[in-house]
NUGU-942484 format. One line per 2 residues: number of its first residue (from 1); their letters; for each residue x, z, y of N, C-alpha, C. Coordinates in steps of 0.1 Angstrom, whole numbers. Layout:
NUGU-942484
NUM> a> X Z Y X Z Y X Z Y ~ ... .
This chain:
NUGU-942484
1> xx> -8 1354 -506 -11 1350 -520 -11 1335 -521 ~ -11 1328 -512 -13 1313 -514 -3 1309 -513 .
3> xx> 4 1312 -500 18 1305 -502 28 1312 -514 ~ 26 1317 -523 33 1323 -532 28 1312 -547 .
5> xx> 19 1309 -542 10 1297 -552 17 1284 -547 ~ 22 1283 -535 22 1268 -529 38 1265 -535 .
7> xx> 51 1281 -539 59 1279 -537 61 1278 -552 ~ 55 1286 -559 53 1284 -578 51 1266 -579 .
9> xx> 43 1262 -572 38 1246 -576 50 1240 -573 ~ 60 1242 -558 71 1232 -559 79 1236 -568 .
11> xx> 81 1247 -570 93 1248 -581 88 1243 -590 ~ 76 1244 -596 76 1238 -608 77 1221 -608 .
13> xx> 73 1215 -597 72 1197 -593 87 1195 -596 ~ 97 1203 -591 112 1200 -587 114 1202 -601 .
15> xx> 108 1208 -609 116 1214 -625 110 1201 -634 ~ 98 1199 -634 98 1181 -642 99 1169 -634 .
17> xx> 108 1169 -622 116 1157 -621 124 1158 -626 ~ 130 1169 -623 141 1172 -631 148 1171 -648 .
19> xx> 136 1176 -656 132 1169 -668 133 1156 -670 ~ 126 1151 -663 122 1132 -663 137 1131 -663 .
21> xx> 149 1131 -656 160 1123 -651 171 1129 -665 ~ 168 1141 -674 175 1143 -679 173 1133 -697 .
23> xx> 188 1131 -701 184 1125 -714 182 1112 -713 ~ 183 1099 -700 179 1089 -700 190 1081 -707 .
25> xx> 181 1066 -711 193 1061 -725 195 1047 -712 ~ 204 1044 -707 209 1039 -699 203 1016 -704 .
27> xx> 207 1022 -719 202 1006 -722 188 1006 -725 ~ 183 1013 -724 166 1013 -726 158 1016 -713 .
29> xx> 161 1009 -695 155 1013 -688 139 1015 -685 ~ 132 1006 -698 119 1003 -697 113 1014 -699 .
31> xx> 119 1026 -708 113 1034 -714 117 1051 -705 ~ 117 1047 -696 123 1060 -686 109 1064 -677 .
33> xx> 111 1076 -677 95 1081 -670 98 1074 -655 ~ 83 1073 -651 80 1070 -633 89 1071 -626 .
35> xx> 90 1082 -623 101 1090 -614 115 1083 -614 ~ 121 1085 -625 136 1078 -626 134 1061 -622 .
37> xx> 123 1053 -632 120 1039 -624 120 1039 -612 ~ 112 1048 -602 107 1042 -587 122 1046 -582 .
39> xx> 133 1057 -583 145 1058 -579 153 1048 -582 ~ 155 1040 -595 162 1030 -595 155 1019 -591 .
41> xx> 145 1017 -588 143 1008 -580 144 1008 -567 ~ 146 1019 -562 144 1018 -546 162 1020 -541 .
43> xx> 174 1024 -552 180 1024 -550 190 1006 -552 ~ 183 1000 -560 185 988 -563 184 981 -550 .
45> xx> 169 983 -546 166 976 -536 178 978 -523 ~ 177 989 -520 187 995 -507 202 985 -509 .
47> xx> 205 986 -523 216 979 -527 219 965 -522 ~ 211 958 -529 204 945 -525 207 940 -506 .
49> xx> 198 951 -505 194 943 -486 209 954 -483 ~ 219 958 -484 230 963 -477 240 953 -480 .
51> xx> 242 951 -492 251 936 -498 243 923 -489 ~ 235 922 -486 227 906 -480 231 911 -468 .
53> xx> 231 919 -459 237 924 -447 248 923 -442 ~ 257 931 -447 268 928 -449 276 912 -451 .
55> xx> 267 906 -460 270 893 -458 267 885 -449 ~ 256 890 -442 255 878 -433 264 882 -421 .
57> xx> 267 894 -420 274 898 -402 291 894 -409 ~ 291 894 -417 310 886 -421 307 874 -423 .
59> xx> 297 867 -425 296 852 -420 293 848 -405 ~ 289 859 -395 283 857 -383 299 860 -376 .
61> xx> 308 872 -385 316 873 -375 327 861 -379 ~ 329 857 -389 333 843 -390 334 833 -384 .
63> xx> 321 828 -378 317 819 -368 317 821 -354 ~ 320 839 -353 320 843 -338 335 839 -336 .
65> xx> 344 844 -342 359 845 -345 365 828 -341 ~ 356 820 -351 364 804 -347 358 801 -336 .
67> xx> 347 803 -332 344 802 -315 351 808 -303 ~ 359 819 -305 368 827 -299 381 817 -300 .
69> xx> 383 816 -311 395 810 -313 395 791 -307 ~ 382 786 -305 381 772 -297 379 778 -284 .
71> xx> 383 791 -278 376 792 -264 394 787 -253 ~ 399 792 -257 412 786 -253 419 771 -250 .
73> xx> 409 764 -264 412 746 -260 402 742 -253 ~ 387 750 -256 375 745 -244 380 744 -231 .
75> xx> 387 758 -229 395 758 -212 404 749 -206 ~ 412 745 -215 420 732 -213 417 724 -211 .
77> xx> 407 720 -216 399 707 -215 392 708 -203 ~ 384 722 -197 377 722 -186 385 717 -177 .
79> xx> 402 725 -174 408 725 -164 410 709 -165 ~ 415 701 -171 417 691 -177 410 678 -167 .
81> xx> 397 682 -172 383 673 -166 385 681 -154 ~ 383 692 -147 382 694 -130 393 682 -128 .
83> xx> 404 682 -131 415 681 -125 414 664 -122 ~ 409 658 -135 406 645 -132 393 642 -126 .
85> xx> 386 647 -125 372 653 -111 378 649 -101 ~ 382 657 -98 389 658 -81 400 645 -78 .
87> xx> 409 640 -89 418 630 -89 410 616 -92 ~ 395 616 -94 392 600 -98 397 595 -92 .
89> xx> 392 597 -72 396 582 -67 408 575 -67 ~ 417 591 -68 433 585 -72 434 577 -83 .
91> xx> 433 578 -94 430 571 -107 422 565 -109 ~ 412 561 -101 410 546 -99 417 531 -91 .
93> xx> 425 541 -81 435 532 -77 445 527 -86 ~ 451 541 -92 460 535 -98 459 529 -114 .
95> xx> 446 527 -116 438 520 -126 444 504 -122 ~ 437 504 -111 434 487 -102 453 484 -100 .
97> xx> 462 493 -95 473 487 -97 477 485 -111 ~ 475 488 -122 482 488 -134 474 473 -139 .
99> xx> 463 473 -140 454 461 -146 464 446 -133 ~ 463 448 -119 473 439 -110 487 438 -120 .
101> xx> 492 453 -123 508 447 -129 501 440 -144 ~ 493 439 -154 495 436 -164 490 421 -156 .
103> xx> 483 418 -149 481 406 -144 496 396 -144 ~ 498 401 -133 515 396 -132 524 391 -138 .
105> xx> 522 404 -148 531 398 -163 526 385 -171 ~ 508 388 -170 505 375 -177 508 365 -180 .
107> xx> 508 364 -164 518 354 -154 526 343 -158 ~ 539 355 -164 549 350 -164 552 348 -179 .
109> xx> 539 350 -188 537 345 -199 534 329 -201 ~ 543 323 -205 532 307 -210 522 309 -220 .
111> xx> 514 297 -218 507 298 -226 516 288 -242 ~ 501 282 -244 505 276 -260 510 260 -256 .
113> xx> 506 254 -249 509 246 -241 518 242 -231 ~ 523 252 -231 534 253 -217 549 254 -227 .
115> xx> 553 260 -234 563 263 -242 573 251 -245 ~ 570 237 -242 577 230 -245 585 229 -225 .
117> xx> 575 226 -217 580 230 -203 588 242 -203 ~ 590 252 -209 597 259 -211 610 261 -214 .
119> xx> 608 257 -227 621 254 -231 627 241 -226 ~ 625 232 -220 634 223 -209 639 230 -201 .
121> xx> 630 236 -192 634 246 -180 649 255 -187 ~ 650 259 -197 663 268 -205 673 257 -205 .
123> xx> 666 244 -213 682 233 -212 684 228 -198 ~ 677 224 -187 682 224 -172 691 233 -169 .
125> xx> 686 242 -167 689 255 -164 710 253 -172 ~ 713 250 -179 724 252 -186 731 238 -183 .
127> xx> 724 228 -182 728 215 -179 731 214 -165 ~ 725 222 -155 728 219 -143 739 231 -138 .
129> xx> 746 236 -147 755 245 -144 766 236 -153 ~ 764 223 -153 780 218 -159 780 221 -171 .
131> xx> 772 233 -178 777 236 -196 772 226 -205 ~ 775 228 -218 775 212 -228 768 224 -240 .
133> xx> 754 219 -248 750 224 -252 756 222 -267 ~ 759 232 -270 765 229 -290 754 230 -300 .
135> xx> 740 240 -289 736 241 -305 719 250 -296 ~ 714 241 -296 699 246 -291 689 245 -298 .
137> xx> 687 258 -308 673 253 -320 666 263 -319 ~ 649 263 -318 640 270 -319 639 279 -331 .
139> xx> 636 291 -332 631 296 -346 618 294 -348 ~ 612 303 -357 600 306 -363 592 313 -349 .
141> xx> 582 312 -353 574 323 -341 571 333 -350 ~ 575 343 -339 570 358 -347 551 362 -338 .
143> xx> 542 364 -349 528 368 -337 531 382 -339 ~ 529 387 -322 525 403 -323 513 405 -323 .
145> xx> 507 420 -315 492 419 -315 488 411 -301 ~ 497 408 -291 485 401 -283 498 393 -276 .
147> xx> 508 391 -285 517 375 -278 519 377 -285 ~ 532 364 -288 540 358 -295 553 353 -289 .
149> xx> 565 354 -302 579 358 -297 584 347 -306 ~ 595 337 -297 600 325 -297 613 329 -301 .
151> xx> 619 330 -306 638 326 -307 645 318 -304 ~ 651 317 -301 660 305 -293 675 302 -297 .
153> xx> 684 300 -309 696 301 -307 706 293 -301 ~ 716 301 -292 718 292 -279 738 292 -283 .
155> xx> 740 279 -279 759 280 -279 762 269 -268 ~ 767 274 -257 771 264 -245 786 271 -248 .
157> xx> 791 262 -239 804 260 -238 805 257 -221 ~ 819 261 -214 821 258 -202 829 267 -199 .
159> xx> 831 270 -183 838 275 -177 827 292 -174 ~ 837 299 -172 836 318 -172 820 319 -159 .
161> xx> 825 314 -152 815 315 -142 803 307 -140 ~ 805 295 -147 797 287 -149 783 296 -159 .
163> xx> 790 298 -166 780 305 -183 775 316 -177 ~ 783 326 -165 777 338 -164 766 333 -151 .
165> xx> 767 323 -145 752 319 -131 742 315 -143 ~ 748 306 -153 736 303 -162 726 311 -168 .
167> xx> 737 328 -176 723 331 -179 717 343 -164 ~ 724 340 -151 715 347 -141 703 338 -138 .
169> xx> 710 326 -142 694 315 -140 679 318 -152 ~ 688 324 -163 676 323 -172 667 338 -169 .
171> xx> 670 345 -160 669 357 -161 664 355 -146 ~ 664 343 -141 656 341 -124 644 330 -130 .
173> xx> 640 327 -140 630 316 -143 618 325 -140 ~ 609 314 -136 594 323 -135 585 326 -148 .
175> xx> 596 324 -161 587 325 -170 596 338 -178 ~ 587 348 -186 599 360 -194 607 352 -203 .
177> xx> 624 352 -205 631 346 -215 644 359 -211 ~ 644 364 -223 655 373 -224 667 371 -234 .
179> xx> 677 374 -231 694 369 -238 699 379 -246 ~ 697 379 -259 701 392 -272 715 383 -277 .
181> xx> 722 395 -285 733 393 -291 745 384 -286 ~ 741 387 -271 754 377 -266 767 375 -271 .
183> xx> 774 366 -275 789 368 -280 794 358 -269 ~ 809 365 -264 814 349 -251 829 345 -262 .
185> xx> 837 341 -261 845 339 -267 857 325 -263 ~ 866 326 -262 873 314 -256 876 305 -264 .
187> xx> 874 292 -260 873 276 -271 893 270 -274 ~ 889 269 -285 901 269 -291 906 249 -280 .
189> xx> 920 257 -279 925 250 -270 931 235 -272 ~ 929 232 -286 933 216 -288 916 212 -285 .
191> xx> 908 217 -290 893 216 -287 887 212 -271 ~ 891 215 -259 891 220 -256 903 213 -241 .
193> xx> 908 208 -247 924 199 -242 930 211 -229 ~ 928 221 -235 938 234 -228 928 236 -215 .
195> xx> 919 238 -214 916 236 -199 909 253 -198 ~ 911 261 -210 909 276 -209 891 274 -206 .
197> xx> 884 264 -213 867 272 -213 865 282 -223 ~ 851 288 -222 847 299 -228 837 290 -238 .
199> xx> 832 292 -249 819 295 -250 806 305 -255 ~ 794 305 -249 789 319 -256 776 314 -264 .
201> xx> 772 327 -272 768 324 -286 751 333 -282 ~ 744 328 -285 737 342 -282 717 339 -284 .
203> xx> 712 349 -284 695 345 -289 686 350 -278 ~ 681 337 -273 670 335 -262 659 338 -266 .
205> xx> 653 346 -265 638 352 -267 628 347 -255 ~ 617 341 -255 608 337 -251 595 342 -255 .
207> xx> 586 346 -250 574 351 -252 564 343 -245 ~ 552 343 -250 537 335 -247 526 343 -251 .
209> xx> 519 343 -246 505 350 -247 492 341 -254 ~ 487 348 -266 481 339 -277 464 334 -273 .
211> xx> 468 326 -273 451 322 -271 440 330 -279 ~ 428 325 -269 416 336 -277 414 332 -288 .
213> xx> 416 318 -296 415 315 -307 424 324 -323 ~ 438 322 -315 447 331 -321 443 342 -322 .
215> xx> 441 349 -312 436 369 -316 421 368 -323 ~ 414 360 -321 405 358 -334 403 359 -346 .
217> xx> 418 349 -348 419 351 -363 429 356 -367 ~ 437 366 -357 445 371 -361 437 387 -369 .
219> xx> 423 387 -357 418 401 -361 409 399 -376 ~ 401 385 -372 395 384 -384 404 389 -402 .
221> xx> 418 383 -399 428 382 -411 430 401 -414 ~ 428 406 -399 429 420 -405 421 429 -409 .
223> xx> 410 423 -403 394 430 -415 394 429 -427 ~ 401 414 -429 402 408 -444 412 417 -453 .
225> xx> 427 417 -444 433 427 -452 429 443 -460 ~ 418 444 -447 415 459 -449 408 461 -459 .
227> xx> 397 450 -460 386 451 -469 391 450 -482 ~ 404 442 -485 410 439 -493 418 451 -499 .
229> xx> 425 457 -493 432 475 -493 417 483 -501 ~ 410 488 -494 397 492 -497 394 489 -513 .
231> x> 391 475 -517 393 472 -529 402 478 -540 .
């Protein structure tokens, strides 16, 4: 008898929820019995924290994904560093030879001071091979970032073999001086009283290495440019 009592009460519990849910006015949720509220609320909620969920593991697998995708250059890099691990002491050697060769070169840079010794050494150098100078004038100086580059335009005159020890002499000086745009050409023969000379035409480059004063304000002028750009 009781459970026939227990089973009358649920059906009737299940028959006015059931009520409650029927008839609701969609734009009026204030006015909706208990029952339908605590379901839309709890189905809101579930809503809510499934969408926040979901968002955070597609931002999580995002971040997993480009960390995957850096694991490939990490390794390169690892092998990279062992490799220069194990090779310092070699590449400290060959550190100490490279900084010796830029020494060297220094070297054979003049300085700011030296450049007139220089260029004598170029007219000897042509004078003691018998040639007759037509035409020996300095240019402009061009500054790079850490020397500076002389022009030279050069026109001797003489004999074939004469011209060619000369410029092996310019190319045996202990100082860098390099020979562009060579032209040789043979001297017109009333010029010349027939004796079949050549002469050649050509641009002596000389280099020198800028004093600390120079790279000073060479750098200072490029802050200034920048600052100036910036503007």
């Amino acid at each position: 008898m009781a459970s026939t009592n227990m089973n009358f009460d649920i059906n009737a519990w299940f028959a006015q929820a059931q009520d409650q849910f029927r008839g609701l006015n969609p734009n009026e949720p204030g006015q909706w019995p208990i029952l339908p509220k605590l379901t839309a609320f709890v189905f809101t909620m579930v809503a809510v924290i499934a969408l926040g969920w979901f968002a955070l593991l597609s931002g999580q697998n995002d971040e997993l994904q480009a960390q995957r995708d850096k694991e490939p250059q990490l390794k390169d890099e690892y092998r990279n560093k062992v490799a220069q691990a194990v090779n310092l002491g070699e590449l400290r050697k060959q550190r100490i030879q490279v900084e010796e060769y830029v020494k060297q070169l220094e070297k054979q840079l003049p300085g700011k001071a030296e450049m007139d010794a220089l260029l004598s050494d170029i007219n000897q150098a042509g004078l003691g091979r018998g040639l007759e100078f037509d035409l020996f004038r300095p240019g402009s100086v061009s500054v790079k970032d850490y020397y500076a580059e002389l022009p030279i335009s050069v026109r001797v005159s003489g004999r074939y073999h004469d011209i060619g020890a000369f410029t092996a002499d310019i190319a045996n000086l202990s100082r860098i001086v390099t020979l562009h745009n060579l032209f040789i050409s043979s001297v017109n023969a009333k010029d010349a009283g027939g004796s079949g000379a050549l002469f050649m035409e050509a641009t002596a480059r000389t280099y020198r290495y800028l004093d600390q004063s120079e790279v000073d304000a060479m750098r200072a002028e490029k802050a200034k440019n920048k600052k100036g750009d910036k503007k």
